[in-house]
N, C-alpha and C positions, 0 to 999 in steps of 0.2 A: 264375873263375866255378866252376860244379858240373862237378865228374868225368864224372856218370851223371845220366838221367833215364829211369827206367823205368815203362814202362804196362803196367797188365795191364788186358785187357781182358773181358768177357763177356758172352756173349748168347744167348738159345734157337734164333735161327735163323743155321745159320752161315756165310747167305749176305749177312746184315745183316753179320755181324763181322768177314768178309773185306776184305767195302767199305769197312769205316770204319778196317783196317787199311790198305789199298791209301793210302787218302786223309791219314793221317795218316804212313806212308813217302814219298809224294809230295811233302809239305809238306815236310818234314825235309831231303829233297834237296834239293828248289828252293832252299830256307834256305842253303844251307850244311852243314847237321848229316851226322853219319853215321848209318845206323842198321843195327843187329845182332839179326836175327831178320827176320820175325817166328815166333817157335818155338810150335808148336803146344802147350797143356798138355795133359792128360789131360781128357776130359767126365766130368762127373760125370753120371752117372744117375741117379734117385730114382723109383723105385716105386711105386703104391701099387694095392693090389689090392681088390677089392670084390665084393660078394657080387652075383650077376645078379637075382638073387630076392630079395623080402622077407622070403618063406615058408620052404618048405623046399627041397631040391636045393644043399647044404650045396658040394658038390663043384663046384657051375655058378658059375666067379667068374670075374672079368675084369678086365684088367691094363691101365693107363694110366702113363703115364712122362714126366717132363719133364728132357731133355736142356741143362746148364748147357756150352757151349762156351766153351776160356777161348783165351788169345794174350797172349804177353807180347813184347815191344819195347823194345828198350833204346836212346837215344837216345847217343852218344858224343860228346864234345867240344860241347855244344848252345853254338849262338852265340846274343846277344839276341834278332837278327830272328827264330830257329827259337823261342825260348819265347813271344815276340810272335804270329808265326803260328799255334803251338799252341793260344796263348789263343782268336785270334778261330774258329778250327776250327768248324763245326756238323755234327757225327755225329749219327747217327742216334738215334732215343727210345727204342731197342730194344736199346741198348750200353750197360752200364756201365763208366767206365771211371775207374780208380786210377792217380794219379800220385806217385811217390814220388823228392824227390829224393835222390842220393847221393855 
């Protein structure tokens, strides 16, 4: 069967990305499978700043940020039951999450 099956995951809140990490390590074991990670990535932050005024007070601006948290998990040796289990999984709406097999 595959070598590797690796997920990345991400989310804005990363207490949503924990859980669906917890939950998807949990599976993996039950299964059979090994799993290696899960490693935290780097968050992205993105910026965007705005002026407070419509008018004048050029200097009065304020700053908003959306935080991308990522986590990647690598699944080792996956046996049928473990990609079966993965299948039926129901993570959260607030995860995206990327399978890439290798």
């Amino acid at each position: 069967m595959n070598d590797k099956i690796r997920i990345r995951l991400k989310a804005y809140d990363h207490r949503l990305l924990d859980q669906s990490v917890r939950e998807i390590v949990d599976t993996v074991r039950r299964t059979g499978g090994r799993v290696a990670g899960p490693i935290p990535l780097p968050t992205h932050i993105e910026r965007f700043t705005v002026n407070r005024s419509p008018h004048v007070d050029k200097k009065s601006r304020e700053q908003f940020e959306i935080r991308t948290h990522k986590r990647l998990l690598d699944i080792l040796e996956p046996t049928q039951q473990t990609i079966d289990a993965l299948g039926k999984l129901d993570l959260a709406a607030g995860v995206d999450v990327e399978i890439k097999l290798q």
